[in-house]
C-alpha positions in Angstrom: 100.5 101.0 48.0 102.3 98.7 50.7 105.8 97.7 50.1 104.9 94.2 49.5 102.1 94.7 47.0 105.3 97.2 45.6 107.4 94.3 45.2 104.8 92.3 43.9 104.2 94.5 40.8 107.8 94.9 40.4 108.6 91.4 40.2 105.4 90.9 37.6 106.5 93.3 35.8 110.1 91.8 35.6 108.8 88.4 34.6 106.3 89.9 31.7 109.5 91.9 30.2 111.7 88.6 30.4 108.9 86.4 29.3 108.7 89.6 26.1 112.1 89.7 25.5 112.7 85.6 25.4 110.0 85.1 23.1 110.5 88.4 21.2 107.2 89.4 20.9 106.0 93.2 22.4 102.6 94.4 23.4 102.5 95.6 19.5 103.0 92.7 18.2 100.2 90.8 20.4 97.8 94.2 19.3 98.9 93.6 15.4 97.7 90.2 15.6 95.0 90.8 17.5 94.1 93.0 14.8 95.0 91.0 12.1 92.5 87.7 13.2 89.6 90.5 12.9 90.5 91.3 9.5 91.3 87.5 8.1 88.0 86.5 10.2 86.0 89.5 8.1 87.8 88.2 5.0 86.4 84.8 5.5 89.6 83.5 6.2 88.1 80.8 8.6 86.0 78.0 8.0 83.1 77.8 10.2 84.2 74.8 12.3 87.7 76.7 12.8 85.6 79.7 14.5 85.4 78.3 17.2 89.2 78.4 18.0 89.9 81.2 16.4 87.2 82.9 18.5 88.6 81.5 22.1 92.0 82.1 21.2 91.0 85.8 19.9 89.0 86.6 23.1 92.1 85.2 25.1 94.7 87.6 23.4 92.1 90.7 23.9 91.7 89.7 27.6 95.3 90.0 28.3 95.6 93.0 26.3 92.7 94.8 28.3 94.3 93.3 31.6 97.5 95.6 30.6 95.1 98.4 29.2 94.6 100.0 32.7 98.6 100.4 33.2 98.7 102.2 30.6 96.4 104.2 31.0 97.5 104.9 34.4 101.3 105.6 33.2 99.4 108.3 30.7 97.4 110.2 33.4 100.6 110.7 35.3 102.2 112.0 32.7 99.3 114.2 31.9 99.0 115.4 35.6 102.8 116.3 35.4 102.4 118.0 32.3 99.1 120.1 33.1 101.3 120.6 36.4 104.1 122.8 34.9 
């Protein structure tokens, strides 16, 4: 990775933590609710003209949540890597 691109995750990653910590909310708390739509929408929770909102607004909370997905999974290899490594 270039030192530019470098500085250019750091500094995304500095604005997603400030943007987390102003409004509060964590990566858990976007998963809960995530989670929580799914089971209110297999409830019945929704009318069927509300769907349609809930459904865009759902698929927009699980695409930002897969965006961070490979991170994640990247921080966890590492850490397996070092651990399989000792």
């Amino acid at each position: 990775m270039s030192e530019v691109e470098n500085n250019e995750a750091v500094a995304e990653s500095a604005v997603q933590a400030e943007a987390a910590n102003t409004a509060g909310l964590t990566i858990s708390d976007l998963s809960a609710l995530k989670q929580i739509v799914a089971v209110a929408q297999s409830r019945g929770a929704f009318k069927a003209e509300e769907m349609e909102i809930v459904g865009s607004v759902y698929n927009k909370l699980n695409a930002f949540l897969t965006s961070l997905a490979p991170e994640a999974d990247t921080e966890d290899t590492t850490e397996e890597e070092t651990s399989s490594e000792e």
